[in-house]
C-alpha positions in Angstrom: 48.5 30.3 -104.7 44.9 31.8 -104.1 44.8 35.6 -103.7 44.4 36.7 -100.5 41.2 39.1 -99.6 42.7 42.3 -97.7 40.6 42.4 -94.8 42.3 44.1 -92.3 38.8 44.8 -89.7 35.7 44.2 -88.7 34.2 47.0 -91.3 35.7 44.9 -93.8 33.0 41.9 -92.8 29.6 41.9 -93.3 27.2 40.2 -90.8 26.5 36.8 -92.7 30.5 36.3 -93.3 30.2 37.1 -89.0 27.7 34.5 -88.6 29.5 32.0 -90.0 32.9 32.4 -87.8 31.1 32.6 -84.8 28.6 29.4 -85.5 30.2 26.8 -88.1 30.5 23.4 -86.3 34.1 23.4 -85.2 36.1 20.7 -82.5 38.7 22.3 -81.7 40.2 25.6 -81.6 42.1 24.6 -84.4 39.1 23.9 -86.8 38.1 26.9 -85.3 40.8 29.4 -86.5 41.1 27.7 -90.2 37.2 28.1 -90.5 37.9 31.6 -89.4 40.6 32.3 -91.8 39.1 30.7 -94.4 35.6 33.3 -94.8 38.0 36.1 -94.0 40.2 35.8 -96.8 37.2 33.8 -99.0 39.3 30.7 -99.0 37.7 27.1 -98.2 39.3 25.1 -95.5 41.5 23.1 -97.9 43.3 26.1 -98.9 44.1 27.4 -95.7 45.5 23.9 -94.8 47.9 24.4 -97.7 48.9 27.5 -97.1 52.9 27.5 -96.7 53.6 27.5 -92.9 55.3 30.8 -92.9 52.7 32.8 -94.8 50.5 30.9 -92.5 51.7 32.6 -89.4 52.1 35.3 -90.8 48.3 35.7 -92.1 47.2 35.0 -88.5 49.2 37.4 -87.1 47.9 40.3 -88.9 44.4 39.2 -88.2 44.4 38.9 -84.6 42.0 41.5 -85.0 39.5 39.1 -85.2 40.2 37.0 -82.4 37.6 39.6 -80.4 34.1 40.2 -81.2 33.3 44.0 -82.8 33.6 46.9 -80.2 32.2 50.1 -81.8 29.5 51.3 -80.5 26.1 50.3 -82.9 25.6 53.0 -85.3 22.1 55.2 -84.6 20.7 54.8 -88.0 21.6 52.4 -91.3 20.4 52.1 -94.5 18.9 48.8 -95.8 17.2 49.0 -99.3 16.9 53.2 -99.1 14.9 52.3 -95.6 16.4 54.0 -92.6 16.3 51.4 -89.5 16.9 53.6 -86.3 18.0 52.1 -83.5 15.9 52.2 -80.5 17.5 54.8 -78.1 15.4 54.0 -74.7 14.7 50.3 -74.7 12.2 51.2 -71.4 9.6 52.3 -74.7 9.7 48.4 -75.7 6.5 46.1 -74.7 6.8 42.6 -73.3 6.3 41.1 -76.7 9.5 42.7 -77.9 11.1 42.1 -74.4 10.1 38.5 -74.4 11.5 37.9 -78.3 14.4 39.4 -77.6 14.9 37.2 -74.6 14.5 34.1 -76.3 16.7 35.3 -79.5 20.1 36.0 -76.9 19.0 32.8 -74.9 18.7 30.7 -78.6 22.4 32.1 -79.3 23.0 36.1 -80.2 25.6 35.6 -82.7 23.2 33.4 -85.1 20.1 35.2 -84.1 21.9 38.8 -84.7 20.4 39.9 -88.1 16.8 39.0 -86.2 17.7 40.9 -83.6 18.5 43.9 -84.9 15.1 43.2 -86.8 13.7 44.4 -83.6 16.1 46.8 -82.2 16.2 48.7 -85.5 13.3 49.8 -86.7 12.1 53.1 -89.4 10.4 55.9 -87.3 6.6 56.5 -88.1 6.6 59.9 -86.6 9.7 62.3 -85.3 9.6 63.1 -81.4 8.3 67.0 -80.9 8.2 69.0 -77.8 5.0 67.5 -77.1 5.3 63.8 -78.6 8.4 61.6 -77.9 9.4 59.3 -81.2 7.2 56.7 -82.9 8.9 53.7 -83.8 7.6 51.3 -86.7 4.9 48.9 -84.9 6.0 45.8 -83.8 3.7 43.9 -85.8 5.7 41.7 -87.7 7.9 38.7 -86.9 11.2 39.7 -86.8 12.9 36.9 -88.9 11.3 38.4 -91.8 13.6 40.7 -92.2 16.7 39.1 -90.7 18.0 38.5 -94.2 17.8 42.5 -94.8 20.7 43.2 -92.4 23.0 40.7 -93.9 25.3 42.4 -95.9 25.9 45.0 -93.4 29.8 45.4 -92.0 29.5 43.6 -88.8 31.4 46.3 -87.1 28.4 49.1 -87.6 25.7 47.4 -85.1 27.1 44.5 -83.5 27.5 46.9 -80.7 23.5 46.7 -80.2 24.5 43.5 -78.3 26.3 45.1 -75.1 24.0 47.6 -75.6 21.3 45.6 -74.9 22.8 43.2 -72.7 23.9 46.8 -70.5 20.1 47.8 -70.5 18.4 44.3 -69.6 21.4 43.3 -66.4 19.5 47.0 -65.1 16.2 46.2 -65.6 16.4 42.6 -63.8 18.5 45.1 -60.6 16.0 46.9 -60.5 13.0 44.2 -60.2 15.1 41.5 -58.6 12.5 41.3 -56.0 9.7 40.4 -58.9 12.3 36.8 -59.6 12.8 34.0 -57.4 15.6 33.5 -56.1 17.2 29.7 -55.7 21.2 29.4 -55.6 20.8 25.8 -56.1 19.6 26.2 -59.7 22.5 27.1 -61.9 21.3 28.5 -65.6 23.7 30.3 -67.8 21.9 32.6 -70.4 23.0 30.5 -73.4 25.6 27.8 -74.4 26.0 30.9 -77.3 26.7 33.2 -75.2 30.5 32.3 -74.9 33.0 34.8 -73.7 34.9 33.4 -76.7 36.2 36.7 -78.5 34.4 39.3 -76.5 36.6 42.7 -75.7 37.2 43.3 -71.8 33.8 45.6 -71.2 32.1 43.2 -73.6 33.3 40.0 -71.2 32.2 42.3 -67.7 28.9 42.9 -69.4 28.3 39.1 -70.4 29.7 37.8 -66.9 27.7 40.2 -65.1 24.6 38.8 -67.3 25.4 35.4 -66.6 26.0 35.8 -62.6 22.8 37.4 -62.4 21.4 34.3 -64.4 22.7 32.0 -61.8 21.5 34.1 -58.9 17.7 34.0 -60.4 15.5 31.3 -60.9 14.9 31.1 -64.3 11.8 31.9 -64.8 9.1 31.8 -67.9 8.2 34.9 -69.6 5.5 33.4 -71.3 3.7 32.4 -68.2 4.8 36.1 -67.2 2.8 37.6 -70.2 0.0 34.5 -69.0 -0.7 36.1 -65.9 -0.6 39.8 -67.1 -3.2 38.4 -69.3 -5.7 37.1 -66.3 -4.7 33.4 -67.2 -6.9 34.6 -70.5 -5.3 33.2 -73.7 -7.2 35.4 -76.1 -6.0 38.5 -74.0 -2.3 37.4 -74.2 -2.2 40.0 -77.6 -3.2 43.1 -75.9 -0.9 42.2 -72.4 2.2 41.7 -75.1 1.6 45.1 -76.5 2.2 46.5 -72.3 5.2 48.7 -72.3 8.2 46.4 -70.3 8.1 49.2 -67.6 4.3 49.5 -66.7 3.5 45.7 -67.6 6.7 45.1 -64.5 5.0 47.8 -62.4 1.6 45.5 -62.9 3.1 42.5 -61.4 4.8 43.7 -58.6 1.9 45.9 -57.7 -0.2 42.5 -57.9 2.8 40.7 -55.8 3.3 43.3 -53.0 -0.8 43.3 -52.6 -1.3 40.1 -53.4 -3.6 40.5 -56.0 -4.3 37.0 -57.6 -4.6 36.3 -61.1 -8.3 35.6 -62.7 
């Protein structure tokens, strides 16, 4: 009989063991659980099939912990490589570049697109914030899966918070410029096949069913052709217009709706 790894949290996993609960090809919720089992106690499928029935339930009864997603909240700062990655604590400082990344990294799946995620929602601090000056993040000039692999070995339970965190922040912002979207009721579009409510805590399933209803209220729309016509229809300005903070580039557009202003 193999030894058993003690794992008896979420602290105990690290995001790439995380990753590959919540994304390994499974039918049924019974492949599911095994696969689950397996990188939890760093057995392969096999052996957890031939685990002795008993020990067997018992094994997934004490880790019915992991049935749910993490639910700490995301630590403010970790240290990757004797960097310190801060985590962004207004996301209403971001531009549409990182706005629009982020969008398409949740909508592409946020479980397998988590370490390049918090690639841009963590990030080392250029300058400390002073009476005068508020803080200076790193500048988003890099692409973000770059350094996806840095964040791997972190325990999933330190940041995977960043997720309702963000989720939290973005169902506000698209409140508060509902009248920028089109609306069509007809049109149903769920933020991401990904974005299951398959082990998510009770605030973290209100937060992603409250994402998804506002989904289906919305006509999706494209951010791209969003940052387009920030950019006057001008390709080589689409650079500058991505580098907008979310707030003011918003403000721009609905300005230019409410006078309407057309695009170059």
């Amino acid at each position: 009989m193999p030894s058993l790894n003690q794992s008896k949290s979420w602290s105990d996993i690290n995001i790439e063991q995380f990753v590959e609960i919540f994304t390994y090809p499974t039918e049924n919720e019974t492949e599911f659980l095994i696969n689950r089992l397996g990188v939890i106690l760093n057995l392969s499928n096999d052996e957890v099939e031939d685990l002795e029935y008993e020990e067997y339930i018992n094994i997934v009864d004490d880790l019915k912990w992991s049935e749910q997603h993490p639910t700490k909240k995301p630590l403010d700062t970790i240290k990757v490589n004797d960097i310190e990655f801060h985590l962004i604590k207004d996301l209403n400082i971001i531009t549409i570049g990182e706005f629009i990344d982020l969008e398409y990294f949740f909508q592409d799946g946020y479980v397998k697109n988590l370490t390049t995620i918090l690639s841009i929602l963590y990030r080392p601090i250029k300058a400390s914030a002073t009476p005068l000056y508020p803080v200076k993040y790193d500048n988003y000039d890099f692409d973000p899966r770059y350094r996806a692999e840095l964040f791997n070995d972190l325990s999933v339970d330190k940041v995977f918070g960043c997720i309702s965190y963000y989720i939290k922040w973005r169902n506000q912002l698209l409140t508060d410029y509902k009248g920028l979207f089109n609306q069509d009721s007809s049109e149903d579009n769920e933020i991401s096949d990904e974005m299951s409510l398959k082990g998510l805590s009770g605030v973290e399933k209100a937060e992603m069913l409250k994402a998804i209803e506002e989904e289906k209220k919305q006509k999706k729309w494209s951010w791209t052709l969003f940052l387009y016509a920030l950019a006057d229809n001008d390709a080589l300005k689409l650079d500058v217009a991505s580098k907008l903070p979310i707030l003011g580039a918003l403000n721009i557009y609905s300005m230019r709706q409410e006078l309407n202003m057309k695009d170059k």
